[in-house]
N, C-alpha and C positions, 0 to 999 in steps of 0.2 A: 504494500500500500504506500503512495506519496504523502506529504505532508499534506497537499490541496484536498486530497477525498477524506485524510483525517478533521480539517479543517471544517468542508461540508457536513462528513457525518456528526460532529461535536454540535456545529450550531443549525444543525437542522431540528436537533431535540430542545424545543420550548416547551414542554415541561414533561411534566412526572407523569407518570401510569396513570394515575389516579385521578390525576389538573388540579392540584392543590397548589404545587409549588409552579410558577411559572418561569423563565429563563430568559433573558437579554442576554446577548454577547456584545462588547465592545473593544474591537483590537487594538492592540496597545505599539505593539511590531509588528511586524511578518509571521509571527507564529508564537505570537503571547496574546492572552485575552484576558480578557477582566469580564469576569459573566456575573450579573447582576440575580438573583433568587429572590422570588419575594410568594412568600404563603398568604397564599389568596383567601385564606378564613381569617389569620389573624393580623393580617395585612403588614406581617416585618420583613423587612428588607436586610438580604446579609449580601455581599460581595465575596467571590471566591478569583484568585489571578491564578491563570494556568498558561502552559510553555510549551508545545508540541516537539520534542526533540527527536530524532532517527537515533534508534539501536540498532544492536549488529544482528544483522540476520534480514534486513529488510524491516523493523518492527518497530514501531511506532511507540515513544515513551507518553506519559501527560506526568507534570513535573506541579504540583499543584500548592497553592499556600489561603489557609482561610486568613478573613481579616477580619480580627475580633470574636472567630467563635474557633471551638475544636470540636474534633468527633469523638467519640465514644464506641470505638471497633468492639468486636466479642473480647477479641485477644488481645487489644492495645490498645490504651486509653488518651484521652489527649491533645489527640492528633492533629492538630493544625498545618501539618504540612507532609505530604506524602510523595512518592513516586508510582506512579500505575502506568500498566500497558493500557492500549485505545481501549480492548474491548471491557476493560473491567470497568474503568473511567465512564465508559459509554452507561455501562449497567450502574454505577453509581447514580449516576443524572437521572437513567430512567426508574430505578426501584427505589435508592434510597438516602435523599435526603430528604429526610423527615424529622419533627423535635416529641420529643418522647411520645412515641406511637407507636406500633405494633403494624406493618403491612403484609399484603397474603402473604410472601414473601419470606418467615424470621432472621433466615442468614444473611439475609441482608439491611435487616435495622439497622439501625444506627441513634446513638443519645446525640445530640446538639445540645452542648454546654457553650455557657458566653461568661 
């Protein structure tokens, strides 16, 4: 995959499974974003900045940083800043950010702490 169809696929998902959280992208570079989140019930807005970088093998890295909030993985807690391949990244956007909720989903919850 190129950086351009990683690029299309990332910002073609405006929001979640569910249409809770909605999605803006705003390019910062050439393959840095600053994507805007904002949950449509309780109407907060959080900003996430990500970096599409090439790995070896042809693979697609997303190099991501929250601002002002972290995740709450099963196994890792905290997390305000990660490395993900496209496709896990992609499944992040569409199953799970969510702030303490349960989706059909559970392996892919996630707590949102601020």
């Amino acid at each position: 995959m190129t950086i351009n169809k990683a690029k299309t696929l990332i910002t073609s998902i405006d929001n979640n499974l569910d249409g809770r959280m909605k999605y803006t992208y705003d390019l910062i570079k050439p393959d840095s974003f600053r994507m805007k989140m904002q949950d449509c019930v309780s109407g907060t807005i959080r900003y996430l900045s990500f970096e599409l970088k090439m790995a070896p093998g042809k693979f697609i890295n997303v190099e991501f940083a929250c601002d002002g909030f972290s995740f709450n993985f099963p196994l890792k807690k905290n997390v305000s800043a990660m490395i993900f391949n496209l496709n896990d990244f992609t499944l992040l956007l569409t199953y799970g950010i969510k702030v303490n909720e349960n989706s059909s989903n559970p392996e892919l919850d996630l707590d949102v702490e601020f």
